[in-house]
C-alpha positions in Angstrom: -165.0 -31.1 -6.0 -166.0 -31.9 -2.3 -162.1 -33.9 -2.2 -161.1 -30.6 -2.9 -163.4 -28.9 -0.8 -162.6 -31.3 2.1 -158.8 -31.0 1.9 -159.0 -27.1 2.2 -160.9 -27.7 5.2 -164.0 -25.6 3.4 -167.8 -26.5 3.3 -170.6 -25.6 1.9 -171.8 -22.9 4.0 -168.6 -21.1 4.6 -168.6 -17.9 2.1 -165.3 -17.9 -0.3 -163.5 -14.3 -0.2 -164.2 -12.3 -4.0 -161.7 -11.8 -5.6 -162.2 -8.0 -5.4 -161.1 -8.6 -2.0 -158.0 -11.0 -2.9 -156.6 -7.9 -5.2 -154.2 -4.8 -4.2 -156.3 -1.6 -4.2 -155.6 0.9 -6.1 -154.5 4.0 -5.4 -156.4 7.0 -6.7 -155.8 10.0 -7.5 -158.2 12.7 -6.0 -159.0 16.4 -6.1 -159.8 18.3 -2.9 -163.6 19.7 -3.0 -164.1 23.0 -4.5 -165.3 24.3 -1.0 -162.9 23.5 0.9 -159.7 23.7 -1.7 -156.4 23.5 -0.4 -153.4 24.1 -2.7 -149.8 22.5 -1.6 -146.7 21.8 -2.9 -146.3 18.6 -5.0 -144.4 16.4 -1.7 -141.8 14.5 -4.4 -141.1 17.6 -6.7 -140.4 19.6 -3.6 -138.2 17.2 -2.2 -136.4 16.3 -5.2 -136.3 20.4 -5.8 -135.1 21.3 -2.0 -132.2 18.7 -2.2 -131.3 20.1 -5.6 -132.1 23.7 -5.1 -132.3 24.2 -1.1 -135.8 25.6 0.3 -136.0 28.6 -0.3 -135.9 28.1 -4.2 -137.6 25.1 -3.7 -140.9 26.9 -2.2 -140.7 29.1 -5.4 -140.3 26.2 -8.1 -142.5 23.7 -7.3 -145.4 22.7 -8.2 -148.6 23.6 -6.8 -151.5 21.2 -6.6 -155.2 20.1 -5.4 -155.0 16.7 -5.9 -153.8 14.0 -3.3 -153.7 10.7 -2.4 -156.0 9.3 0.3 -155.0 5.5 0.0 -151.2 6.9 1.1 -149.8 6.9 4.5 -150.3 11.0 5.2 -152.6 11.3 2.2 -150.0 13.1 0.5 -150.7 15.9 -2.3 -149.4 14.7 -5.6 -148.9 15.7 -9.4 -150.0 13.8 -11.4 -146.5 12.6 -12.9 -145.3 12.0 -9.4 -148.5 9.9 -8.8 -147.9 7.6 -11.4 -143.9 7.3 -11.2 -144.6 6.2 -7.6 -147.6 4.0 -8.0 -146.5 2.3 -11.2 -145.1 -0.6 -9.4 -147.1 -0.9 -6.2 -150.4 -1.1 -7.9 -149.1 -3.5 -11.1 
């Protein structure tokens, strides 16, 4: 142990990192608070429906949710079939 601990250059009093902190965080999925509860479109089924549809259609057919998520660059609002399509290989 301390030829290991010597060739990583660690010591006894240094702290090791968890391994909570050596994992990926998870994204989660979250619901906006009662109080304050915004509804928006789903952001991939309305652009998968605008490039399909155009806008105007789009804004009628899409989905309409509460639930976003925070971890995402924007905190985008998300089904929750959209969430896990794009999550399933970021957060394997």
């Amino acid at each position: 142990m301390k030829v290991a601990m010597f060739l990583t250059n660690c010591h006894d009093h240094q702290v090791f990192p968890s391994k909570s902190l050596l994992r990926k965080p998870r994204h989660e999925l979250k619901a906006m608070p009662k109080k304050a509860q915004t509804v928006r479109f789903c952001k991939i089924c309305y652009q998968n429906n605008s490039k399909k549809l155009g806008r105007k259609i789009a804004k009628i057919c899409t989905k309409k949710v509460v639930t976003y998520c925070e971890d995402c660059g924007g905190s985008p609002f998300l089904c929750l079939k959209c969430f896990n399509t794009t999550h399933r290989n970021m957060c394997g």
